[in-house]
N, C-alpha and C positions, 0 to 999 in steps of 0.2 A: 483283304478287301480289294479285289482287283477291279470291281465295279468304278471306283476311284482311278481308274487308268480312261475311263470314258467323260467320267462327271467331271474331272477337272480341267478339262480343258474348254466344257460347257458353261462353266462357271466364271463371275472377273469379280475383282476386289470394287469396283464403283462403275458406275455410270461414265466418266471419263477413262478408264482401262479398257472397256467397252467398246466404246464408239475409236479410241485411238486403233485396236484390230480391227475394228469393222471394214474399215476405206482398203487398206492394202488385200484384205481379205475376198470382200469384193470385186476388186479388180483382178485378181491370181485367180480367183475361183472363174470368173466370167472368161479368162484366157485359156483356163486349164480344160475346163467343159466344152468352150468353142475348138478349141486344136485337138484336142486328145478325147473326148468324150468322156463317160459314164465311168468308165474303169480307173482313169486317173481323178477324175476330182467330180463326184465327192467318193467312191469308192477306196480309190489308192491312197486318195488322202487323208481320212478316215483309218484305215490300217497304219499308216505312217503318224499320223497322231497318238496313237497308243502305241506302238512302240520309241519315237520319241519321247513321252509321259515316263516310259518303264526307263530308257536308257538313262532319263535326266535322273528320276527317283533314286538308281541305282547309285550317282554320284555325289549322292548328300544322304545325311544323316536320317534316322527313321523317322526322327520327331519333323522332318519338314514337309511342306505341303505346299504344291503349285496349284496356282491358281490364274488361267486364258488358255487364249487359244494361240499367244503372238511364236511360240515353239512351233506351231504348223504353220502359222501364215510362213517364218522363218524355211521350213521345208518346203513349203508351196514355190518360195522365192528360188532354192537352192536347186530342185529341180528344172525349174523354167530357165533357169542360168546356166544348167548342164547342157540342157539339149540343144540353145540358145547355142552354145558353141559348136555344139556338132554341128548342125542342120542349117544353120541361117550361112552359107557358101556363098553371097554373094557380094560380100566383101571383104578382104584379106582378113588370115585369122590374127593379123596383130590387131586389125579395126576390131574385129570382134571380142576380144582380151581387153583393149582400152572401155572398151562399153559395159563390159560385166562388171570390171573393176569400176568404172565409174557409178553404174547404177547400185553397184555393194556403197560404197561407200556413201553415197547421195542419199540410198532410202533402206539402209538396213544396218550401216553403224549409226547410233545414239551421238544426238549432241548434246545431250548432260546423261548423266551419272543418276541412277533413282536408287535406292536402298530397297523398293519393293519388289524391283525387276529381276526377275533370275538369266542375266545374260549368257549364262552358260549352257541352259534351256536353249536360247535363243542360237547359239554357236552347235549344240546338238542338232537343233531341227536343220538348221544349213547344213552341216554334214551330214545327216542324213538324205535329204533332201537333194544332194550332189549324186551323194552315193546311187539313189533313186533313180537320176535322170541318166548318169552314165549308162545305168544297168539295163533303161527302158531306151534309149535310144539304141545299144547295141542287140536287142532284141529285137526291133522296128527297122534296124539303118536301113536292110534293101526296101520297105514300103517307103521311107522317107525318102529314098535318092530314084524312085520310080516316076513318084511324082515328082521330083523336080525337075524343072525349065531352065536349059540351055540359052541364053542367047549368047549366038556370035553376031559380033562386030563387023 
């Protein structure tokens, strides 16, 4: 049934699992389409959704079934965090390091515990989602450091 590699991450358990993806969803996706275009979101993120789906499925038992999308919002995040330290040069990369670790832990670790959340979903889609942006920024670096702006002092 691989059609289930699409459908479930189209799908939420309520109305409230819902709208909690929707906000961070929207904002990665409006960042990811404004900086990168067509090909990373919703195209690459879209591919990275189903194989995230497959990677998570692979790691639990047959009888289990996921159910959102918060596994790609989770990649949408891990990307944006990759290239976020490549690319963004204009403040030391330890400034840059305290900022990634701050916004991981501010809006992507859980301040409670839920028993319906599959958080290892959510630690696949961030690995993936790293893995992604390392792989796209090192494919991109000389378009990214073309455009970048010098200023001296």
């Amino acid at each position: 049934e691989y059609w289930r590699l699409i459908t479930s991450f189209l799908i939420h358990r309520d109305v409230n699992h819902l709208a909690s993806n929707c906000f961070p969803l929207a904002i990665l996706a409006y960042h990811l389409y404004g900086f990168f275009g067509p090909l990373v979101y919703p195209l690459g993120t879209f591919a990275m959704a189903i194989l995230v789906t497959a990677t998570s499925l692979m790691t639990y038992e047959p009888n289990v079934n996921l159910l959102g999308i918060s596994g790609v919002v989770y990649t949408m995040a891990g990307f944006w965090l990759a290239v976020f330290l490549f690319v963004e040069r204009s403040s030391s990369a330890a400034s840059r390091w305290i900022r990634a670790i701050g916004f991981t832990l501010a809006m992507l670790v859980p301040s409670q515990i839920d028993a319906h959340v599959s958080y290892r979903t959510h630690t696949i889609g961030l690995c993936w989602g790293v893995v992604w942006g390392v792989l796209y920024f090192l494919k991109n670096r000389k378009r990214f450091y073309e455009k970048e702006v010098v200023v001296w002092e």
